[in-house]
N, C-alpha and C positions, 0 to 999 in steps of 0.2 A: 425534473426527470419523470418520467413516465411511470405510472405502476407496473404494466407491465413491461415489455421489454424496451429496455436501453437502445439509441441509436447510437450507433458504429462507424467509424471508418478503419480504413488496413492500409498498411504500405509496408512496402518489401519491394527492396531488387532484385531478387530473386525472381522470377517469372512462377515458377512450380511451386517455390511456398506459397505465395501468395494467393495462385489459385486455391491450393490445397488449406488455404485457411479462408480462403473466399466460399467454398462450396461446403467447409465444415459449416461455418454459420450459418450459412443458406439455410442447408443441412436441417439448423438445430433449431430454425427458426428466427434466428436473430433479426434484427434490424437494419442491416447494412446499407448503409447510403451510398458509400461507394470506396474504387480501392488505388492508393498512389504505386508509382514503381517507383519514385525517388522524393525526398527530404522537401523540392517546392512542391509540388503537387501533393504531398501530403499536408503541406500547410496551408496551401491551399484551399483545399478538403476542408480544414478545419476551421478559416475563416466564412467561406460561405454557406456550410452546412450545419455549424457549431451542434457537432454532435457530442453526444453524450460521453461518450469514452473511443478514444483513436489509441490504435492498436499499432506499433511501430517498431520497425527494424532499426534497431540503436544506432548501425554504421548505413547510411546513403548516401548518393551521389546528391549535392549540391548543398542540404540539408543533412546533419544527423538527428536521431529522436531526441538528443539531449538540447542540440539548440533548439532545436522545434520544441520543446518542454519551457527551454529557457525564453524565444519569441512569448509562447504563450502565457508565462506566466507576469513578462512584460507587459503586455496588452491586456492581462488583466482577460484573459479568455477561459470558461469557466470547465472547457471539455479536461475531463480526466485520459491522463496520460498513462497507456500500456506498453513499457516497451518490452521487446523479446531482443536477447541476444545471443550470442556464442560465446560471450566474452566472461567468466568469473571473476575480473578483479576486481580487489578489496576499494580503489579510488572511484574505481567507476559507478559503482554500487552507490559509494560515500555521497557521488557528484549529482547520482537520480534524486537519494532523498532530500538533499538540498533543494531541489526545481520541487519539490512537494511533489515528485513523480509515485502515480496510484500505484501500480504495478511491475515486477520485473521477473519475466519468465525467461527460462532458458529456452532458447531455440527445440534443442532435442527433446524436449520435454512437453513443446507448445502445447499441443493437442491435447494431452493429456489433463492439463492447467487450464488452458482458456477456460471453461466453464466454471468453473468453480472461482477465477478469477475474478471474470464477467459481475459473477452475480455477488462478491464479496466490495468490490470497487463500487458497482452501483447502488450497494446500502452507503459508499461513504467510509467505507475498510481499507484500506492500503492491502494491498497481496501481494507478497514476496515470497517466490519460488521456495518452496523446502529443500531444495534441492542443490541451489544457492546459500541459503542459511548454512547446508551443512559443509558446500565448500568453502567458504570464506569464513567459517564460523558468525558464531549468534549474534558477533558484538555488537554490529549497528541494526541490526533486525529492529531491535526493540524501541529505538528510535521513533517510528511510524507507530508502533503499540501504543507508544508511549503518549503520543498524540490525540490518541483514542480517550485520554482519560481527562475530565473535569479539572478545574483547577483544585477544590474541595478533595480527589480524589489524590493529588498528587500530593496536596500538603499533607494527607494519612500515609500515602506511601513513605514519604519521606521520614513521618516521624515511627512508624514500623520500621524503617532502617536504622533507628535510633534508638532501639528497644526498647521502643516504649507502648507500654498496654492497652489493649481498649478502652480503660478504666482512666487511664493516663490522657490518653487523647481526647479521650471524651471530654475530660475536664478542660485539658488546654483549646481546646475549641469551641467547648461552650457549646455543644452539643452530647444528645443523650447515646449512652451506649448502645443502644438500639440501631442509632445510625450510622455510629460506626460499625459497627457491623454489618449493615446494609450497603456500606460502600465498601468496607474488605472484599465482600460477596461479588459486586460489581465489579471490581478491580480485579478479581483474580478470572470473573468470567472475560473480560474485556483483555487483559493478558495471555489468555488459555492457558494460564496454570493448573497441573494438578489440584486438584481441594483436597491435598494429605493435612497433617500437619506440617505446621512451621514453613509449607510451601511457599509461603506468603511473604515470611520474614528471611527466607536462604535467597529468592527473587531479589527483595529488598537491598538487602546485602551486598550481592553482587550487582547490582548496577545501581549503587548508592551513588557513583558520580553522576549520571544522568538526571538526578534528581535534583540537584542545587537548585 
């Protein structure tokens, strides 16, 4: 992927979102190779242009963004997947982050997110609406987070679920306390945890299943 900006595609059956998300990137500069009104022509799009991240309408005609997720991630096709939709449920959401889908904004909310989306997926970040997290709640949010971390990072998370000390860890891994500590620090930046105390261990805690 490019240093500077990311290539794009958009699809919507919508006619006026689609413009109106066609002429925001314009707009903003983006990249845009080009924009589907429905599910083939969007995959389309994606086979022959294999752009960097395709922007998609969850529900279309012929195709939806999820099977178009799941095509792509069959084929082994490396563009990152944004979908936007109207929909908040809790399966559907479950269904994106199984396909390894990058991003999931809510419709009403699009314009406001794409950018920030844009440039969080192009480092390799998963972005999930806040807006979603707070209707569905946080539970599978962390999932994509969670992805974000090393394996070294997970086996500390885990044993911070376990009350066990830096001093403690450090031993059981054969690594110096300096390090752990370096990867707490990591882990709570890569999380976007507060840096209070014990932020680190009440995280741990509650989503100690995730951790196995």
């Amino acid at each position: 992927m490019s240093e500077t900006t990311p290539s794009i595609i958009i699809a919507d059956d919508h006619p006026l979102l689609l413009k109106g998300l066609s002429d925001f990137l314009i707009e903003k500069g983006y990249n845009l190779l080009g924009s589907g009104n429905d599910g083939r022509e969007a995959y389309n799009l994606i086979t022959q242009k294999k752009p960097d991240i395709a922007i998609l309408d969850i529900q279309m005609p012929y195709m939806s963004g999820l099977e178009i997720a799941q095509q792509c991630k069959g084929t082994d096709i490396q563009t990152k997947i944004v979908l936007i939709t109207l929909h908040k449920e809790k399966d559907l959401y479950q269904k994106a982050q199984e396909l390894n889908i990058f991003g999931y904004i809510l419709k009403e909310f699009a314009l406001e997110e794409i950018e920030n989306c844009i440039k969080t997926v192009k480092e390799g970040v998963p972005f999930f609406s806040e807006k979603i997290k707070e209707l569905i709640g946080v539970v599978l949010v962390e999932d994509s987070e969670l992805s974000t971390l090393t394996p070294s990072e997970k086996k500390i998370l885990k044993l911070i679920a376990q009350d066990k000390t830096n001093k403690e860890i450090a031993s059981q891994l054969f690594i110096s306390y300096r390090t752990v500590e370096k990867h707490r620090s990591n882990i709570i930046t890569k999380l976007n945890i507060e840096p209070k105390t014990n932020s680190l261990l009440i995280w741990a805690k509650e989503h100690h299943d995730k951790l196995l």
